[in-house]
VOPAGU-2260 file (C-alpha; in pm, 1 decimal, decimal comma):
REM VOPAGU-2260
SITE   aa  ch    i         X         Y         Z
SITE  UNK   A    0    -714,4    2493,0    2236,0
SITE  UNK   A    1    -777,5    2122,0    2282,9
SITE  UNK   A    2    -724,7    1881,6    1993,7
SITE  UNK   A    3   -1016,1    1712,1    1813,2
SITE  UNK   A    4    -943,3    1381,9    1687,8
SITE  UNK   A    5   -1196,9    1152,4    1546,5
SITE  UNK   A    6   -1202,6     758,8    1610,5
SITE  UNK   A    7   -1343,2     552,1    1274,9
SITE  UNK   A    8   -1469,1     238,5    1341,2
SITE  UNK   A    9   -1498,5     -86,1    1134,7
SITE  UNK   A   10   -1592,2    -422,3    1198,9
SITE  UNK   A   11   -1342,5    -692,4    1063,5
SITE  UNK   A   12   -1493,2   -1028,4     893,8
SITE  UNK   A   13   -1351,9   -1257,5    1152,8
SITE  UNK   A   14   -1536,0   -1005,2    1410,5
SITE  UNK   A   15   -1269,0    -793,0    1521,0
SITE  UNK   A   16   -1296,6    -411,3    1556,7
SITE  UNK   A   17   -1078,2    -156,6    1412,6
SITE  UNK   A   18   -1060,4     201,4    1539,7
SITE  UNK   A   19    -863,3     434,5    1359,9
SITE  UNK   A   20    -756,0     811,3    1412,8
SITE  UNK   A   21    -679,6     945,3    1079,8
SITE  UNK   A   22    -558,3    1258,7    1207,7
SITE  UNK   A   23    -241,6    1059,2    1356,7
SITE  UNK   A   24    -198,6     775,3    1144,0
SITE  UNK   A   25    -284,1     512,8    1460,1
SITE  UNK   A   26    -544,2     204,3    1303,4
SITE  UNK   A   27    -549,4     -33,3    1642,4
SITE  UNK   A   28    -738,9    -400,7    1634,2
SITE  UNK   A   29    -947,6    -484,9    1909,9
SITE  UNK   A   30   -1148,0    -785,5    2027,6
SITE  UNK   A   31   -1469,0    -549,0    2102,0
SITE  UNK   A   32   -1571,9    -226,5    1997,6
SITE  UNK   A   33   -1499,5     -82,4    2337,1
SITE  UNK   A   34   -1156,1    -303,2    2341,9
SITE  UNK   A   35   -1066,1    -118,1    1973,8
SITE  UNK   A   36   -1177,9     251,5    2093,3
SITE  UNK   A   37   -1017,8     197,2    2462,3
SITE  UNK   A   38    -689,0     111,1    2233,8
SITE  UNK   A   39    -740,2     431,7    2007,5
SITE  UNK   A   40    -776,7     670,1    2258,1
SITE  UNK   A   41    -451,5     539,9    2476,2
SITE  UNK   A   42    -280,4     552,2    2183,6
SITE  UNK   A   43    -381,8     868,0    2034,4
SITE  UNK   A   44    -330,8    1074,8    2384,2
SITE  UNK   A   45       8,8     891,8    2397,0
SITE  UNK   A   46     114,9    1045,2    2064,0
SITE  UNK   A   47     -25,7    1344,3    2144,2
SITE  UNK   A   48     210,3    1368,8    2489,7
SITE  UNK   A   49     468,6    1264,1    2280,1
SITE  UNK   A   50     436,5    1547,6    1983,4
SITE  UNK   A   51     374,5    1820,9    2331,9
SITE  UNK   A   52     713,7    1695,2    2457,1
SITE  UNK   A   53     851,6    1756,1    2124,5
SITE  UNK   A   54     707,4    2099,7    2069,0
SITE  UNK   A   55     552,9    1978,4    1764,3
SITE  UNK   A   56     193,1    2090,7    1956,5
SITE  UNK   A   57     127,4    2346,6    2199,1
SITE  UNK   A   58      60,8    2204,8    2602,8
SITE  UNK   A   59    -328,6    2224,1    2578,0
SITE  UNK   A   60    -346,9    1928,1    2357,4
SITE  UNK   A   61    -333,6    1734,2    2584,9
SITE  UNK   A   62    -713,9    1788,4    2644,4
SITE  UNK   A   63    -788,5    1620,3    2347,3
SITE  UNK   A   64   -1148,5    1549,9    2328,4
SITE  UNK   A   65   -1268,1    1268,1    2043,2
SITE  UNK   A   66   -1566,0    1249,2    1805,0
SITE  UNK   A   67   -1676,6     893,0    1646,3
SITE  UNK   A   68   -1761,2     874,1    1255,9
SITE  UNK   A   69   -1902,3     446,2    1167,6
């Protein structure tokens, strides 16, 4: 079964983005909106790899597939 993670976004007063995936802790900065979600998804599919080689998640995680909540 493939992991769903969601990616929350929020716009900084100086103008930059953050995206964060609550499920795994990860809050990433970027310059755009894509920038901050392109930086969220890397790292959340990193840590995901990660916790797979770890047997802290079963192999089909790696499929993770992400929803967006503003």
């Amino acid at each position: 079964m493939a992991v769903k993670l969601t990616i929350e976004l929020d716009r900084e007063v100086d103008g930059r983005w953050i995206a964060e995936v609550p499920e795994l802790n990860v809050l990433l900065y970027g310059d755009s909106k894509q920038d901050a979600i392109q930086q969220a998804q890397s790292a959340a599919r990193e840590i995901v790899l990660d916790r797979i080689a770890h047997g802290e998640l079963p192999p089909d995680s790696a499929n993770a597939t992400f929803d967006f909540a503003a």
